[in-house]
MARVOVO-132583 format. One record per residue (C-alpha): z, x, y. Coordinates in steps of 0.001 Angstrom, whole numbers, plus 524288, in hexadecimal, padded with zeros to 5 digits. Each point is the difference from the previous one (the first is absolute). Layout:
<sites>
z,x,y
Z,X,Y
...
</sites>
This chain:
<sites>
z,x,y
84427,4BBB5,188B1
7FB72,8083F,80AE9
7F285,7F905,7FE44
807AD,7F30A,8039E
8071B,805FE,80CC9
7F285,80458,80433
7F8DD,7F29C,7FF05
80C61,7F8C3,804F9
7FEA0,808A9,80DD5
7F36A,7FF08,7FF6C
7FF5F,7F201,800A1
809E9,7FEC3,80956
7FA7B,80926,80931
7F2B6,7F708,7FE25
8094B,7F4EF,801E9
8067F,8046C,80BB8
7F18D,8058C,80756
7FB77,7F285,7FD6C
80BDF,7FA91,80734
7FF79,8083B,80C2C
7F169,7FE32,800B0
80119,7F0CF,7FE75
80BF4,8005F,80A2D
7F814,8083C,809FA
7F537,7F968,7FD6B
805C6,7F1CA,80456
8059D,80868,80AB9
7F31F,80519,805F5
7F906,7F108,7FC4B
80BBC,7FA3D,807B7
7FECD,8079C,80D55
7EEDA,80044,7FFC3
80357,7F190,7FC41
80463,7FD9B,80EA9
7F5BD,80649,805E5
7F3D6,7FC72,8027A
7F4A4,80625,7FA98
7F392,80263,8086E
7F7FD,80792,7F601
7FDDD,80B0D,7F633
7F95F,80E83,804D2
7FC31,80B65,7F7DD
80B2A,80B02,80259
7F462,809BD,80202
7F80D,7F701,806F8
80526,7F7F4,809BE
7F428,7F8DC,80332
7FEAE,7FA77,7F148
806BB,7F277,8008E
8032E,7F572,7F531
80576,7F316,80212
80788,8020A,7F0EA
807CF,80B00,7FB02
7F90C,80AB0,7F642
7FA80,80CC7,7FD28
7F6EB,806D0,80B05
7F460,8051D,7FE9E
808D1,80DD1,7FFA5
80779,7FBD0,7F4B8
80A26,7FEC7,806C0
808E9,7F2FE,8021F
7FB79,7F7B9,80C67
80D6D,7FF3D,80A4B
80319,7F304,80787
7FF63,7FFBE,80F15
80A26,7F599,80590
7FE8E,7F7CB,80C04
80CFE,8065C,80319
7F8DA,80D4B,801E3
801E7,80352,7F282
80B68,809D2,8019E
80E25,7FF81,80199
807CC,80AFA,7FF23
80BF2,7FDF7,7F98C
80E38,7FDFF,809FF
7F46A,7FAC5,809AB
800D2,7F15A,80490
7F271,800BF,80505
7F314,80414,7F978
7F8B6,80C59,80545
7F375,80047,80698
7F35B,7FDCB,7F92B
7FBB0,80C53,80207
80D43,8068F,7FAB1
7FD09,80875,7F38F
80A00,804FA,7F381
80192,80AA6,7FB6F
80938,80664,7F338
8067D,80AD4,803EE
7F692,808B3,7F641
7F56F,7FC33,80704
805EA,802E4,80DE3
80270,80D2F,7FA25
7F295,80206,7FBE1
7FA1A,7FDF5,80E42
80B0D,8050F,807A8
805F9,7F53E,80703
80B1C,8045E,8080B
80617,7F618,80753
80A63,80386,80CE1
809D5,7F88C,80876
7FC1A,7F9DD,80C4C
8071D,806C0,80C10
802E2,7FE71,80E0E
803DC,80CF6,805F1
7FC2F,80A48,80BF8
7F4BB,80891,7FC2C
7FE9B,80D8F,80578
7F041,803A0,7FF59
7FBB9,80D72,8060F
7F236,7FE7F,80584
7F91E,80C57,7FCF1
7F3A5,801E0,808BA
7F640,80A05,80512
8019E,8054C,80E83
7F7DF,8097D,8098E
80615,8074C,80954
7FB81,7FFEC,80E78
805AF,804F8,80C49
8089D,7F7FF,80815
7F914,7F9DB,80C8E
80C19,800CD,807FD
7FEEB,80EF4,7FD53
7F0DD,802BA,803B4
7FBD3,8055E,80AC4
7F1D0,7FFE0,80462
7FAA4,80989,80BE1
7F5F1,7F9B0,80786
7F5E1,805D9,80AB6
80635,7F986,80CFA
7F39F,803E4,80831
7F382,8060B,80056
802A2,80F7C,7F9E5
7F975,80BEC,7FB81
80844,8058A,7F20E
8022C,80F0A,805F2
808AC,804CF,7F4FC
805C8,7FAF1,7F341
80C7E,80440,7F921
8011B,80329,7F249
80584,7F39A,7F93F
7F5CE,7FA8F,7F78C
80162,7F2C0,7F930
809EC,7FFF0,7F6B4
8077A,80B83,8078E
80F6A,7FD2A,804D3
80201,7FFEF,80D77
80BB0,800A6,80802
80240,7F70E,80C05
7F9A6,80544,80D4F
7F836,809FF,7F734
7F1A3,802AB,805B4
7F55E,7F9E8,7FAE2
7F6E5,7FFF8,808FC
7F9F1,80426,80E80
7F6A6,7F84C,8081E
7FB70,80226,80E08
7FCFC,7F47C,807EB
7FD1A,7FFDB,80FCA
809DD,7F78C,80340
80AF4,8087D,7FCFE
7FEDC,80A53,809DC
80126,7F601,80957
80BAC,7F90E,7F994
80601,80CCD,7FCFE
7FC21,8050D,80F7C
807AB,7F201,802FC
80B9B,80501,7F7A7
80229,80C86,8050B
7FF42,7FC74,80ED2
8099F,7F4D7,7FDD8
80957,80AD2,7F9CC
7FDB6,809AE,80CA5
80233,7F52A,8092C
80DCE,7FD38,7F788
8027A,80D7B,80167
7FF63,8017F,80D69
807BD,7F3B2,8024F
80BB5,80475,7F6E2
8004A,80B3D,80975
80166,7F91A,80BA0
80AAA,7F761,7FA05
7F967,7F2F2,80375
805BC,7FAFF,7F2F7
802CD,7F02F,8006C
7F816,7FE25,80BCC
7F1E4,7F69B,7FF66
7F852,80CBD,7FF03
805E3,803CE,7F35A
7FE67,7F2E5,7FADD
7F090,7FF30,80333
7FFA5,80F90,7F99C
80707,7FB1A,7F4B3
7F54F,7F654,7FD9E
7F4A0,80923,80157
805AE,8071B,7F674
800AE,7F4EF,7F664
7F304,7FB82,8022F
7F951,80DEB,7FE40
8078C,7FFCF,7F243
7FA4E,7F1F2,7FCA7
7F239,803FE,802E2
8024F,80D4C,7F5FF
8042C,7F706,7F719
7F5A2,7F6B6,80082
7F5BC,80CAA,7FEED
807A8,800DE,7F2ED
80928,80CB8,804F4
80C6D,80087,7F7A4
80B02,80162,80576
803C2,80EFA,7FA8D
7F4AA,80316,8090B
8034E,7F92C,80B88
80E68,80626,7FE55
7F95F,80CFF,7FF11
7F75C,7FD9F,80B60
80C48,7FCFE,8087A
80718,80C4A,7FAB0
7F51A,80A0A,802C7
7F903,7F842,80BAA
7F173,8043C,7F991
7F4A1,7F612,7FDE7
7FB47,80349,7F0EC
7F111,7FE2E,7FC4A
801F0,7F77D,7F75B
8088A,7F4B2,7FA3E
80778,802D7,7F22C
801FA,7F4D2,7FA27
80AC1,8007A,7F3F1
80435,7F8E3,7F5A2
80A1B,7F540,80278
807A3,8006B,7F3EA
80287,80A48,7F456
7F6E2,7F96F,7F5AE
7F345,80303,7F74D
7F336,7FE0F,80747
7F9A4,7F529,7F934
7F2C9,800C4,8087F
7FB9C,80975,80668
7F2B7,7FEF3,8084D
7FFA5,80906,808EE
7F61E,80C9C,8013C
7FE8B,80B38,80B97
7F80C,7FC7D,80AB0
7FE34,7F1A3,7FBF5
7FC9A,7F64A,80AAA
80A5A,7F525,80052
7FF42,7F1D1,80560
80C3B,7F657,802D1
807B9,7FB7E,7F471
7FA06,80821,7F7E3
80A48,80236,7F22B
801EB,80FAF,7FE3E
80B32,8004D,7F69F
809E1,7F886,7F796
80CA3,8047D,7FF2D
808F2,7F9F6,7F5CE
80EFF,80285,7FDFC
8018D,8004A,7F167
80F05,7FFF3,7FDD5
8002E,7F1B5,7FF47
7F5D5,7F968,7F7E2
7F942,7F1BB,7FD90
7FE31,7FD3A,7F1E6
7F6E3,7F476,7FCBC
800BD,7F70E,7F3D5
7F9E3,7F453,7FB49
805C6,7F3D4,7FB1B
7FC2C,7F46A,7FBAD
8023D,7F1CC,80646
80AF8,7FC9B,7F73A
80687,80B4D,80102
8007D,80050,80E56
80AAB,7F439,80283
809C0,80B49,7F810
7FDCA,80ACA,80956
80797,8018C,80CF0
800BA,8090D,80A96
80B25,80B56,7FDC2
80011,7FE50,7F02B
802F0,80F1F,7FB6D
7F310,80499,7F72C
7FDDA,80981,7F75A
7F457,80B65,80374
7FAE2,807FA,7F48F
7F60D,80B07,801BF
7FC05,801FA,7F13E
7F955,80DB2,80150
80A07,8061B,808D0
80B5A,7F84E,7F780
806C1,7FD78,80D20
807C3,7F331,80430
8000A,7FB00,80CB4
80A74,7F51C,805BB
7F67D,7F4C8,808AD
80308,7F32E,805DF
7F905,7F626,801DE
7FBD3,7FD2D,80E8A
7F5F0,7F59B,80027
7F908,7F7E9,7F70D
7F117,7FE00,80700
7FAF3,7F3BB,803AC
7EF77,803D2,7FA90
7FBD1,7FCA2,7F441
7F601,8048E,7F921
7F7CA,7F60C,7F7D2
7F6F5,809A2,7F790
81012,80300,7F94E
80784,7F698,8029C
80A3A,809F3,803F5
8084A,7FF50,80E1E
80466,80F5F,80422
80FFF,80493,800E2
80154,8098F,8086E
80AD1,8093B,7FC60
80766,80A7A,809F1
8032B,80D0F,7F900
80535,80C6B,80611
7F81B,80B11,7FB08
8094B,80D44,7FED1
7F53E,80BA2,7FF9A
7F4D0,7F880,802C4
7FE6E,7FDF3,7F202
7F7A0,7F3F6,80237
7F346,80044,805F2
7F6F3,7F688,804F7
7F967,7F81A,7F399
8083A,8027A,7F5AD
803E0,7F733,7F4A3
80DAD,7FE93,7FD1A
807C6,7F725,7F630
80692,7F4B1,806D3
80CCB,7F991,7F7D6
80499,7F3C8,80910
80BBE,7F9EB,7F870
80045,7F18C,80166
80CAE,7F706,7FDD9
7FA9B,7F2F4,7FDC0
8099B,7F2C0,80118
805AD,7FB45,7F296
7F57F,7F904,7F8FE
7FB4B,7FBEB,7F2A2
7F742,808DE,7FB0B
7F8E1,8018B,7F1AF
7F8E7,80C3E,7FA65
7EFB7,7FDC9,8035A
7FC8E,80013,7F264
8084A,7F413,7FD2F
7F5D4,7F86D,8091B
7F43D,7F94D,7FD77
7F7D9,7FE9B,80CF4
7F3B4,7F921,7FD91
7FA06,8010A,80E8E
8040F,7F216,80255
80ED5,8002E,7FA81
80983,80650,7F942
80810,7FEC9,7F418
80B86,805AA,7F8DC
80610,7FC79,7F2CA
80BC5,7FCDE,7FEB7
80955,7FFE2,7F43C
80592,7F25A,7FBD8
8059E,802F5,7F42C
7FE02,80032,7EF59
7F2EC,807AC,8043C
7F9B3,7F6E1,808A3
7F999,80761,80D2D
7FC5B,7F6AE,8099E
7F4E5,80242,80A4C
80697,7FCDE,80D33
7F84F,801FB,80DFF
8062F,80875,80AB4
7FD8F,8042C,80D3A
800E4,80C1E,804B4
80140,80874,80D13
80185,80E80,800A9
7FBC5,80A11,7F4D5
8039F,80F70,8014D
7FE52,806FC,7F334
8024F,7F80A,7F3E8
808C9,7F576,80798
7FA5A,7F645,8044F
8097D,7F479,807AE
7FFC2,7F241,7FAF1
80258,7F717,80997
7FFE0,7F1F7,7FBE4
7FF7E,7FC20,7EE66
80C9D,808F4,7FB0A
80D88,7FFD5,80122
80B03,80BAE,7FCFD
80316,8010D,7F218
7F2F0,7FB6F,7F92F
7FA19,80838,7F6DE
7F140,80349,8024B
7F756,807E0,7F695
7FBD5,80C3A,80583
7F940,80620,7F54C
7F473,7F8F3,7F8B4
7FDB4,7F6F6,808CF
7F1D5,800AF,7FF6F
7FE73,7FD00,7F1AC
80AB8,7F4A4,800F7
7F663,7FA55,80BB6
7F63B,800F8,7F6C0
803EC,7F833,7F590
8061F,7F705,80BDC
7F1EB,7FD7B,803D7
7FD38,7FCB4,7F2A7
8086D,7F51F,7FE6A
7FEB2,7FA0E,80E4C
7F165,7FF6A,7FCE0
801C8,7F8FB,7F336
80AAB,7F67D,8051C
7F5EF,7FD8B,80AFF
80080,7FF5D,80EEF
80E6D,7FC91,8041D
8065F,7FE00,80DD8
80406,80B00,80706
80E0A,7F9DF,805C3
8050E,7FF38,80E0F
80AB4,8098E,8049C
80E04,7FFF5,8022C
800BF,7FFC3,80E55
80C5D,808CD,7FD7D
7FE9B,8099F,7F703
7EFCD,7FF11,800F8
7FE0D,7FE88,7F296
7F555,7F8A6,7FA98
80793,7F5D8,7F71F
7F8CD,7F490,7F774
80305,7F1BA,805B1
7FFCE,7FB26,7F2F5
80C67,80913,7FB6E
8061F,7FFC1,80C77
7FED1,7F165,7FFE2
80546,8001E,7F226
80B07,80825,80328
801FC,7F934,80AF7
7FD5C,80B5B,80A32
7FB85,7F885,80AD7
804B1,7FBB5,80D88
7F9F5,7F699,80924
7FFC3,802B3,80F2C
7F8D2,7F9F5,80A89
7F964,7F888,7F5BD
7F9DB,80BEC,7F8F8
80577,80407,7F34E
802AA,80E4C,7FD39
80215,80647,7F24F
807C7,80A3F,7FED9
801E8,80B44,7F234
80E16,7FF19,7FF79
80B19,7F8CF,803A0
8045E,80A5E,80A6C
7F3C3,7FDFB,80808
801B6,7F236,7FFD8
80E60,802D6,80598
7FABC,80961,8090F
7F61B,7F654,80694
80A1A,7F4A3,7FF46
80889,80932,808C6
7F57B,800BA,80B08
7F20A,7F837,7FBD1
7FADA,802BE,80D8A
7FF80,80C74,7FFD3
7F846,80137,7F336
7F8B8,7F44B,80305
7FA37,805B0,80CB6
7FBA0,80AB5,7F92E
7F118,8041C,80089
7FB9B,7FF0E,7F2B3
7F6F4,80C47,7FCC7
7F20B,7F9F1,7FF8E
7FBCD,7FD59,7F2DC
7F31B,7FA6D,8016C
7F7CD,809B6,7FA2E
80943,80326,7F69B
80052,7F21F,7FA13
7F168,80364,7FBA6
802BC,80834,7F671
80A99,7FD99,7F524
80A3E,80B77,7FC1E
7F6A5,8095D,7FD20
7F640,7FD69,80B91
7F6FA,7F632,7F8F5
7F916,7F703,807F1
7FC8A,7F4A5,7F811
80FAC,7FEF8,7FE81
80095,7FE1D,80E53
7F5CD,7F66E,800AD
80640,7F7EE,7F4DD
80B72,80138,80801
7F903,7F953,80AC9
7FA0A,7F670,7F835
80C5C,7FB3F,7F980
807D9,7FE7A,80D42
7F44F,7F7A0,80581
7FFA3,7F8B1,7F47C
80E26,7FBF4,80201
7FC70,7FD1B,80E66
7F50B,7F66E,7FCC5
807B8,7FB40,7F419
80C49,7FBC8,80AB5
7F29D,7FA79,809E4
7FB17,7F985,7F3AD
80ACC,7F9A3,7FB57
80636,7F8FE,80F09
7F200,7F9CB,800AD
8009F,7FB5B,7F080
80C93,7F8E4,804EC
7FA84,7F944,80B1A
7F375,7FCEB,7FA85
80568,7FB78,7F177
808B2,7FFF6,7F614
7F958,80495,7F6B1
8040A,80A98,7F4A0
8066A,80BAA,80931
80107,80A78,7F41A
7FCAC,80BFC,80458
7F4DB,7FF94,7F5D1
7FA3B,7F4B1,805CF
7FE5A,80622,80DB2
7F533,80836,80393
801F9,80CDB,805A4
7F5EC,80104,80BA3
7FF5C,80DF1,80692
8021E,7FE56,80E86
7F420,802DA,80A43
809AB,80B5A,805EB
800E0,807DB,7F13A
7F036,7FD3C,7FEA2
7FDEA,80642,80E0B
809B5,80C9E,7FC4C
7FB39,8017D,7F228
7F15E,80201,80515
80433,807D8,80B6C
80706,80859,7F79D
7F5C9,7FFC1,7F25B
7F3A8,7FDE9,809E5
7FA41,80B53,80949
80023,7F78E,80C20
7EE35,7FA91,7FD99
80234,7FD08,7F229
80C7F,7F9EA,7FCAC
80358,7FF22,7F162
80346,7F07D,7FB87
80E85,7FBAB,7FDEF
80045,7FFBB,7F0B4
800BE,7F176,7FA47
80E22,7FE04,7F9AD
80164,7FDFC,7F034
801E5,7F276,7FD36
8111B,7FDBD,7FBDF
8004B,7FE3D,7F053
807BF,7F23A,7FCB5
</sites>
C-alpha cells in the first residue's frame, strides 16, 4: 500500500515539473518571440558568434543578443544599454559590488598641505652704508642674536660728520644765545630755527640716529664717531660687518627681522586655488614641537611655478615665543566649504584619459555603463557635473571588474553610437530610445532628446536658455567609443557620412529617374570632405593612408 502512495506522488510530482517547465517554457518562447534576434555568442567568449542557437566551444549554451540591446530589466519600459552587464546577487557578492545613492549636498573638505615659515617683509629691517665709512667698532650681536630697538650695532667714522656735527652744534649756540635775548617770534628766530633743522637733515643723511643727535644736543660734544643702532627689537638675519672694514654707498651690513609675526608659505594646486580666499581661518601644526598655531589667510600669489604646477598661499601667523624660525616646515589644515553639489566616491569612476564612466543600477541586476562629466576632486569625491541625477544608485565597489566584462560585450556586439546629450541634465541619451519613448523636443528646427520626462518639461519651460548653451566639444571624443577605442570613432564618422551622401544620393536619384529608390539599391559614396579628414587623421601629413573601399550591401 505504501508502495502505491509512493509511485502515485511520484508521478505527480513528474507530472506537475513537466507542467511548470512546459508553462515557463511557452512563457520565455513567447517574450524572445517578440524580439528580434541578432545572433548567438559564447558566454565566455564574446567574440565567438553563431547565426543558430547551440553549445559553445565551452560547453556551455550559446545566449541570443537582440536588436533591442538584448536586456530589459524587469518594471523597465525601455531596454538598457548595450554595454549594460547582469549580474545574480551571488556573484555580486563574490566580487564585492557595493552599490550607493546618488546625492546632492554641501561638502566640507580640509586641504591639508605643507608650509615654510619666513619672516614677514613688512617687519624687516635692513641697515645700509649711507656714505663712504671706515667700520671703527662693532657691538656684540652676532647673527642670530636678539636685539632691542636703538641697541648699538655698530661705529663708523666718516669726514663728513665733523663738519655736519660742527654745523649742529653752532646752530644750537646761536639758539642759545637768542633764547637769552628773548628775540622769540621775530624773523631771526625763524631763519635759526631752520639752521637747526637743516644741520639735523644732513646727520641724518650721514646715517646719525636720532638717540645720538638727541644726545649731542643734551651734552653739546661732537663724538668721533657715528653709532648706528638697530631700528627694531628683532633677530639679526645678516650680518656683514667686520672692524676696520672699508665701506662704499649702499653697501647691506645687517638684516634685522621682527619675528613675532610670521609669513607661512604653502603650495596649492590650480584647482584648488578658486576655493581659497583671503581671511579664511587655517590651521598651523608644528609636528616636532606638537604646537598649534591660529593663521589667516592674507594673499593668494599671482606666480606660478611650471616645474609643480603649484601657485603659493601665503598665510599670517602670530608667533608667541618666537617659536617659529625662518625655514621651518609646518602642517597647514585649510578647511574648505564647497557649494552643494553631486558628488560620487573616486573609485566608482572609470576615467579612461578621454572620458569617464559610472555604472549605474537599473534594476533585476542589470548595471548600466553611463558617461559623466566631472569638475572638482578633493580626496575620494570627486563632483559630477553633467550624466546623474539625485537618487540613482551607482556602483562604487567593483567597478573595475563590471567594466571589464562591459568591454567584453560592447566588443562582441560591435562598434555602436555613442548618443547626443540632454542639453538639460547633460546626459548622453540614445536617439533611438529617446525617439522611442518619445523624449524629444524640436526648437529652432533642431531636435533635442532628452533621459526623462522632467528634462523635457524643464526645457519646454525655457528652450532658450538650454538651447544657447555651449555644448562641451566632443570632437576628439567621438574617436574613440566608451572605452576610448578609436576605430569606434571612426565608424562613427563613417556611418554619419554615409547618411549624408545617402540624403545627397537619393535628391539627385529623384531628379535624374525614377528608378528603384530602396535603400539597397543606392550606393553609399564617401564624401571628398570624410576622404580628406580620414587621411589627415590615419596619414602623417607626406604619406597619406587611402580611404578604405566600402563592402558591397548583401540583397
Amino acid at each position: 500500500m505504501n508502495k502505491i502512495i509512493i509511485i502515485i506522488s511520484l508521478v505527480l510530482a513528474m507530472v506537475f515539473a513537466f507542467a511548470a517547465g512546459s508553462w515557463f517554457g511557452k512563457q520565455g518562447r513567447s517574450d524572445r518571440g517578440n524580439r528580434e534576434v541578432l545572433y548567438y555568442v559564447d558566454p565566455m567568449n564574446p567574440g565567438f558568434r553563431s547565426d543558430q542557437p547551440g553549445i559553445a566551444p565551452c560547453g556551455m549554451a550559446l545566449e541570443p543578443v537582440y536588436a533591442d540591446g538584448g536586456q530589459r530589466p524587469q518594471g523597465s519600459a525601455s531596454p538598457v544599454d548595450a554595454g549594460a552587464v547582469r549580474m545574480t546577487t551571488e556573484r555580486q557578492q563574490e566580487i564585492g559590488v557595493r552599490v550607493s545613492p546618488v546625492e546632492k549636498k554641501a561638502v566640507t573638505h580640509t586641504l591639508r598641505l605643507v608650509g615654510r615659515v619666513a619672516p614677514d617683509e613688512n617687519l624687516t629691517y635692513r641697515v645700509t652704508a649711507s656714505s663712504e665709512m671706515w667700520i671703527r667698532k662693532v657691538y656684540p650681536p652676532t647673527t642670530g642674536s636678539v636685539v632691542k630697538k636703538d641697541e648699538p650695532l655698530f661705529a663708523f667714522y666718516t669726514t663728513n660728520f665733523l663738519t655736519a656735527a660742527q654745523s649742529y652744534q653752532f646752530a644750537l649756540d646761536t639758539l642759545d644765545r637768542a633764547e637769552k635775548t628773548h628775540v622769540e617770534g621775530s624773523a631771526q628766530m625763524a631763519v635759526i630755527n631752520v639752521q637747526i633743522r637743516q644741520a639735523i637733515e644732513a646727520l641724518q643723511n650721514l646715517g646719525v640716529s636720532d638717540t645720538q643727535i638727541a644726545h649731542m644736543e643734551q651734552t653739546r660734544k661732537v663724538d668721533s664717531y657715528v653709532d648706528v643702532r638697530s631700528p627694531a627689537k628683532g633677530f639679526i638675519i645678516t650680518r656683514n660687518a667686520t672692524l676696520n672694514q672699508w665701506i662704499a654707498p649702499g653697501t647691506e651690513l645687517y638684516v634685522i627681522a621682527d619675528l613675532s609675526r610670521v609669513w607661512i608659505l604653502a603650495e596649492i594646486f590650480e584647482n584648488e586655488g578658486q576655493f581659497v580666499r583671503p581671511g579664511m581661518r587655517v590651521k598651523v601644526t608644528h609636528p616636532q614641537m606638537n604646537r598649534t598655531f591660529d593663521a589667516k589667510v592674507s594673499d593668494i600669489l599671482p606666480q606660478f611655478d611650471p616645474q609643480t604646477r603649484t601657485m603659493k598661499v601665503r598665510l599670517d601667523a602670530a608667533n608667541p615665543g618666537y617659536v617659529l624660525r625662518p625655514d621651518m616646515f609646518v602642517d597647514v589644515e585649510i578647511p574648505l566649504q564647497l557649494p552643494p553639489a553631486i558628488t560620487v566616491p573616486a573609485d566608482a569612476l572609470i576615467d579612461s584619459g578621454l572620458k569617464k564612466v559610472v555604472y549605474v543600477v537599473k534594476g533585476d541586476g542589470y548595471f548600466e555603463p553611463r558617461r559623466v562629466e566631472t569638475g572638482w576632486r578633493f580626496g575620494r569625491n570627486v563632483e559630477i557635473t553633467g550624466g546623474l541625477m539625485p537618487g540613482e544608485k551607482i556602483v562604487v565597489s567593483g567597478t573595475f571588474l563590471i567594466d571589464s566584462e562591459s568591454r567584453m560585450r560592447v566588443a562582441a556586439q560591435g562598434i555602436r553610437s555613442e548618443g547626443v546629450q540632454d542639453p538639460v541634465c547633460r546626459m548622453f541619451v540614445d536617439e533611438m530610445k529617446a525617439d522611442t519613448l518619445g523624449m524629444k523636443s524640436d526648437y529652432n528646427g533642431r531636435t533635442y532628446f532628452f533621459c526623462s520626462e522632467k528634462c523635457r518639461n524643464e526645457f519646454g519651460k525655457d528652450p532658450k536658455k538650454y538651447a544657447d548653451k555651449k555644448a562641451p566639444d566632443t570632437a576628439e571624443s567621438d574617436r574613440h567609443d566608451m572605452h576610448g577605442s578609436k576605430e569606434s570613432g571612426m565608424s562613427k564618422s563613417m556611418e554619419h557620412s554615409g547618411h549624408k551622401s545617402d540624403h545627397s544620393n537619393h535628391g539627385k536619384e529623384m531628379k535624374g529617374n525614377d528608378q528603384d529608390m530602396s535603400p539597397k539599391a543606392m550606393p553609399v559614396t564617401p564624401s571628398q570632405d570624410l576622404k580628406k579628414s580620414w587621411m589627415e587623421m590615419e596619414g602623417d601629413g607626406q604619406h597619406p593612408v587611402p580611404f578604405p573601399q566600402q563592402a558591397p550591401v548583401k540583397e
